[in-house]
C-alpha positions, 0 to 999 in steps of 0.5 A: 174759843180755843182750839180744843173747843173749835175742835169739838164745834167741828167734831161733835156739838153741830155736827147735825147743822154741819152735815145739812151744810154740806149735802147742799153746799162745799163751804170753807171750814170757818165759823163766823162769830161776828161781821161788821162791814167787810170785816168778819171774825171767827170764834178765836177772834181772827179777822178775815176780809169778806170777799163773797159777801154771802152771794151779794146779800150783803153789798151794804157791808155785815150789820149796817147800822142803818139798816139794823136800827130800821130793824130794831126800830120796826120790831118793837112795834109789829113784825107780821100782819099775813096778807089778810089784813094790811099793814103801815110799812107795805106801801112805803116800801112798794112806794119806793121800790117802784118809783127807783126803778120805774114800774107800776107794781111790786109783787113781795115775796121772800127767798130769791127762788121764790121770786124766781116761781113768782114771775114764772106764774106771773108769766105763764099767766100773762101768756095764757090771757095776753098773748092768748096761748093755748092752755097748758102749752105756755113755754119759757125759754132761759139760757144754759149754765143758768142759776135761778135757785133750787126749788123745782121750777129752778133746777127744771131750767138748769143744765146742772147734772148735780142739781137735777140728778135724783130729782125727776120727773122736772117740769116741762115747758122749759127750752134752752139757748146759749147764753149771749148767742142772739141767733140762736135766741131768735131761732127759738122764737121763730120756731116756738115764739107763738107758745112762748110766754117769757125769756128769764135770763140773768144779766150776767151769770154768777154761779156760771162763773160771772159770765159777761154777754157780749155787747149789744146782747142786752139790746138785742133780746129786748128787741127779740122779745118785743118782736115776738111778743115775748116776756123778757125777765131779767133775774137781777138777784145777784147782779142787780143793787149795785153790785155790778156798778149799776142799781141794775146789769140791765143799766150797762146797756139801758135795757127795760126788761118786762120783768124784773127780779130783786133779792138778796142786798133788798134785805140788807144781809138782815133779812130774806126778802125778793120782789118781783117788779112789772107794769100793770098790765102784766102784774094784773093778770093775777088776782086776790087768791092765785099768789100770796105769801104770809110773810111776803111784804111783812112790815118788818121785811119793808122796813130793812128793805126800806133802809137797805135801799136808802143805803144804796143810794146815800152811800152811792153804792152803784158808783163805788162799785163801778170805780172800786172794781175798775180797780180790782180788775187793774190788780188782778190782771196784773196778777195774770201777767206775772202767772199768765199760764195758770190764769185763764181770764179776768172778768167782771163789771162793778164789784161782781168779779172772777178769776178763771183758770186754765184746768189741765195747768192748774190741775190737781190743784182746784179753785176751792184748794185755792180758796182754802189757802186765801182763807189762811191769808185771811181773805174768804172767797168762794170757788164757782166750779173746778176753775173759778174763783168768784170775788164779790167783796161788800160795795164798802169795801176800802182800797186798802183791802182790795189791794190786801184781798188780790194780794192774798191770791197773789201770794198764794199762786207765787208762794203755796201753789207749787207746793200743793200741785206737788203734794195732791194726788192728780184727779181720776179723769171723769169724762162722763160727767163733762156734758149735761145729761139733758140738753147735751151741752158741755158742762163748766 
């Protein structure tokens, strides 16, 4: 595709798609034609590295071969039976699932959010015939500058003012607590614990800007939520399959939660699938006809999952993930030492990384106007909010193209930043939007 015609694919032929696009995301201006690996190629046939890996979907890498005659393979004989009749592939996956991550039972659903509402009503319930709550007073308690999707249930939890601005009333029973802060965590049991049915927490934040808790943090809500009698669900989407260098981030500590919540790499970047994962005496609360999905657990849905599972551990992905990004941090914080004042912060576990800056030196510049330069160096990355660049590349990434992705942020802090810093007009001061319109929390 030459230059007129992407103009056109810009301009005119998707501009439907691309508008939708941009009311729920800020995406780089590229158009993806063809991935392989960590590999991905526009329309023009340019190559870029994938350093986001569609939010940890993909952490086998694009098209896994494996995973894609799993696919072909379970399509040509059935691809959908609804949860009315059963099916051959359901119980292989469930099988595996439960048995290479140790609980009794798995609850199938699709989309990441989905499995978010499914554990919250698996939870609700358990409260109410468990630990005996009063009807229709069951609270869950999840942490500020969390992420757990965008349907209702999600955002009622967020401390986002752009994710729930415009869309009340939001559902009530919800509490908030910083995140990492074990004090203020038991403070909210000691106060509400009776009321609370579950603790939902991600390991580590990734739309927070692949926010670290602090050591002990883990071990210290799985005995809180023991003490009190407290569901602790870890939602595992983004962290979990080996992208943080465990098969969990809940492994860096050797925490069990009660509840855990998988997604996106389930499906092997193929197709959506989520889980929810518990023993039975929780799963069990509820019964045929309270929960369902007519695709959740569709054969074709096990059968990639079945795969992309299979992957994950042939390929010793938790492993490569750890040394790789053990590696990438080694790289980029040499890359802070030579920008000290523009980089604020290296962190991250595994191959679930980020680079933070400092605003008022980085300023007008954004993290998304850093992205868009790494990109025409040929590397794909996504900004978390203003200051951070999130970098998440597939667990198959080589070395060689580690080093060429911190390279591309290199060259553009040392070659394009002070250029840009010059030429953009400095941003209109917005003190208004600094803290969140519902808990009162400073906001990123």
């Amino acid at each position: 595709m030459d230059a007129g015609l992407m103009d056109i694919f810009f301009s005119r032929s998707l501009v439907t798609v691309l508008l939708c696009f941009k009311c729920s995301y800020h995406p780089v201006p590229i158009v993806f034609s063809q991935a392989k690996g960590s590999s991905i190629w526009d329309p023009e046939g340019n190559k870029y590295l994938d350093f986001l890996s569609a939010y940890s979907a993909v952490n086998q890498g694009h098209c896994h071969p494996k995973i894609l005659k799993a696919l072909q393979e379970q399509a040509e004989r059935l691809t959908l039976s609804s949860r009315a009749f059963y099916n051959d592939k359901f119980p292989m996956f469930a099988e595996r699932l439960t048995s290479m991550f140790g609980y009794d039972m798995v609850l199938p659903m699709n989309t990441g959010a989905e499995g978010v509402e499914t554990a919250l009503k698996v939870a609700r319930k358990w409260g109410y015939e468990k630990k005996k709550i009063p009807n229709d007073e069951a609270i869950i308690v999840s942490c500020c500058g969390c992420f757990h999707g965008r349907t209702l249930a999600a955002i009622s939890m967020s401390c986002d003012n752009e994710a729930t601005n415009g869309f009340g009333p939001l559902l009530s029973g919800h509490l908030k607590v910083d995140f990492g802060d074990e004090a203020a965590l038991e403070k909210i049991f000691k106060e509400s614990g009776d009321r609370i049915a579950a603790f939902l927490f991600e390991p580590i934040q990734g739309e927070a800007g692949v926010i670290i808790p602090p050591d002990g943090y883990l071990k210290a809500v799985r005995d809180l939520c023991t003490k009190y009698n407290v569901l602790m669900i870890a939602d595992e989407i983004q962290s979990g399959l080996a992208r943080s260098g465990k098969m969990l981030a809940c492994d860096w500590e050797e925490v069990r939660p009660d509840m855990v919540i998988l997604g996106k790499a389930l499906g092997g970047g193929v197709i959506p699938v989520s889980a929810v994962l518990a023993d039975k005496d929780v799963m069990l609360c509820i019964r045929p006809g309270e929960h369902g999905s007519t695709f959740g657990g569709n054969p074709l849905a096990s059968a990639v999952s079945i795969a992309s599972l299979d992957v994950i551990k042939e390929e010793k992905l938790a492993e490569r993930s750890a040394h790789l990004g053990e590696e990438l941090r080694h790289q980029l914080l040499k890359i802070q030492q030579q920008f000290p004042n523009y980089i604020k912060e290296v962190r991250g576990r595994g191959l679930f990384n980020a680079v933070e800056f400092d605003s008022k030196v980085l300023s007008p510049v954004s993290a998304y106007d850093i992205c868009l330069k790494m990109k025409e160096r040929g590397v794909l990355a996504k900004p978390t909010h203003d200051t951070i660049v999130r970098l998440t590349p597939p667990l198959c990434i080589s070395l060689n193209e580690l080093q060429e992705g911190s390279k591309a942020l290199h060259d553009v802090l040392e070659h394009d930043l002070p250029n840009m810093q010059k030429v953009k007009p400095a941003k209109v001061s917005q003190t208004t939007t600094t803290t969140c319109n519902r808990c009162g929390r400073n906001l990123y």
